[in-house]
C-alpha angles and dihedrals in degrees: 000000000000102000089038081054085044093045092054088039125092113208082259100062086250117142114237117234108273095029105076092153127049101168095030099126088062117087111224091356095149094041096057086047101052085039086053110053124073098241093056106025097086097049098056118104132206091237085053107061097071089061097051084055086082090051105126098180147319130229143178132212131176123239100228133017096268104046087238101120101049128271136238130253117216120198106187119205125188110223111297140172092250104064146356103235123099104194121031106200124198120194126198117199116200142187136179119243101241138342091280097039112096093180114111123221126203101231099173140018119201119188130180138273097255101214102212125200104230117270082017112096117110092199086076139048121190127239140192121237138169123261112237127232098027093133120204090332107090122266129235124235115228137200129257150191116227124174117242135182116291150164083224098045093050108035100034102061134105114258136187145084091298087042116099115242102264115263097238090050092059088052096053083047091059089046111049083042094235126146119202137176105265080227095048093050097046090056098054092046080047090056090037104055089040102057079048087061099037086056098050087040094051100014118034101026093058093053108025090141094054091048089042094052091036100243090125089054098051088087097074085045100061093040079057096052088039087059088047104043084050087052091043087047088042094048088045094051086050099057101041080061091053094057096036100050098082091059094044091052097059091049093051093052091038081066097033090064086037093060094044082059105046082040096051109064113201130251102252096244087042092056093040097054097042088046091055092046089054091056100043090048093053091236106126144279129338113268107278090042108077133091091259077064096045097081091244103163119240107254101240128264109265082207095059092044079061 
């Protein structure tokens, strides 16, 4: 599947003549790949997914020779119930910021006119609402178009200093009770709709078939069962100190009253006499004389190795 995809592929992620469709055979190939990846997974709506079914492909071209004015994103449907088009087209103009910046900006975003069959648009739902003014008679309900998240809604959508603010981020605007300045807004929607594009162009094209299998995912996955296998190793190690620490402590006082003898010498009647009564007793040698005394080393804290 990879060298037939290379084959219809130009370096630049365009689609050769005759070969429209490079992913075709796959049901809901494109689908899986944009739901897949971080940058497209949360805008993707459940009442979108039957439409991306009929996603065919998706290439990118630049609009010079340099790559230094923007380029154009093509998503390519086969003919479907929702709209007419069969090609959406999404075009991303870009400037540098002066003559010894190299750093491109994205200064303008232009997305296509979607042609909806009617009853058809997944940007909207319909709901039902009561007509005003209708007295003691009772009043019909009528019908209504409300907007409602979308893929379709968010990526597809004119951007840029001559662009009105979107509608829905106005609205997120009025709920989380933050003013900003429009510019300022619009800038950030710019930067962030262009690194969108700039990941699907380098980094998902390229590789469609790894995010559609999940291979490119499996990443995320292994840093997840690294963090777990280190707290399942910490809370181990834990608990093999809990059940350990009587017995250390013993130890530990066992050698600290060992050291405050060997470091305390005796007076000389004092170790004479104790000596003697040792002997007489039966008890052991005289003190000195021991294996405390011998120079024996501690054997060192299990705890502290830890």
């Amino acid at each position: 599947i990879l060298e037939r995809r290379a084959q219809r592929l130009d370096g630049q992620g365009h689609i050769f003549e005759g070969h429209r469709v490079a992913t075709g055979s796959i049901p809901g190939f494109w689908k899986t790949v944009l739901q897949n990846t971080d940058e497209f997974q949360e805008d993707i709506e459940e009442h979108d997914e039957v439409l991306l079914d009929y996603l065919r492909d998706i290439g990118h071209e630049y609009l010079d020779d340099l790559g230094l004015i923007g380029f154009k994103l093509t998503f390519h449907f086969e003919p479907n119930p929702f709209f007419t088009n069969t090609e959406l087209v999404k075009v991303y103009h870009t400037a540098r910021k002066g003559d010894f910046i190299d750093q491109l900006d994205c200064v303008r975003i232009e997305a296509p006119k979607i042609d909806w069959k009617p009853g058809k648009n997944v940007t909207v739902e319909l709901v039902l609402r009561k007509s005003k003014g209708a007295g003691k008679k009772k009043s019909k309900a009528r019908r209504e178009e409300v907007s409602r998240p979308s893929f379709f809604r968010t990526f597809f959508r004119n951007l840029g200093p001559d662009e009105e603010i979107p509608e829905e981020e106005l609205e997120d605007m009025l709920d989380d009770e933050y003013e900003e300045d429009t510019q300022d807004l619009m800038d950030c929607l710019l930067d962030d709709d262009y690194q969108q594009a700039i990941a699907l162009q380098q980094n998902t094209i390229p590789h469609a078939i790894r995010w559609f299998t999940g291979a490119a995912c499996e990443d995320d996955d292994d840093e997840d069962d690294d963090d777990e296998e280190e707290e399942e190793e910490e809370e181990e190690g834990v608990a093999d100190m809990q059940d350990d620490s009587p017995v250390e402590a013993a130890e530990e006082a066992r050698r600290a009253a060992s050291g405050a003898s060997r470091s305390t010498p005796p007076s000389p009647g004092e170790g004479r006499r104790s000596g003697g009564e040792g002997r007489r007793r039966g008890k052991g040698p005289p003190s000195g004389g021991g294996a405390e005394a011998s120079g024996t080393p501690d054997k060192p804290s299990d705890c502290k190795a830890q």
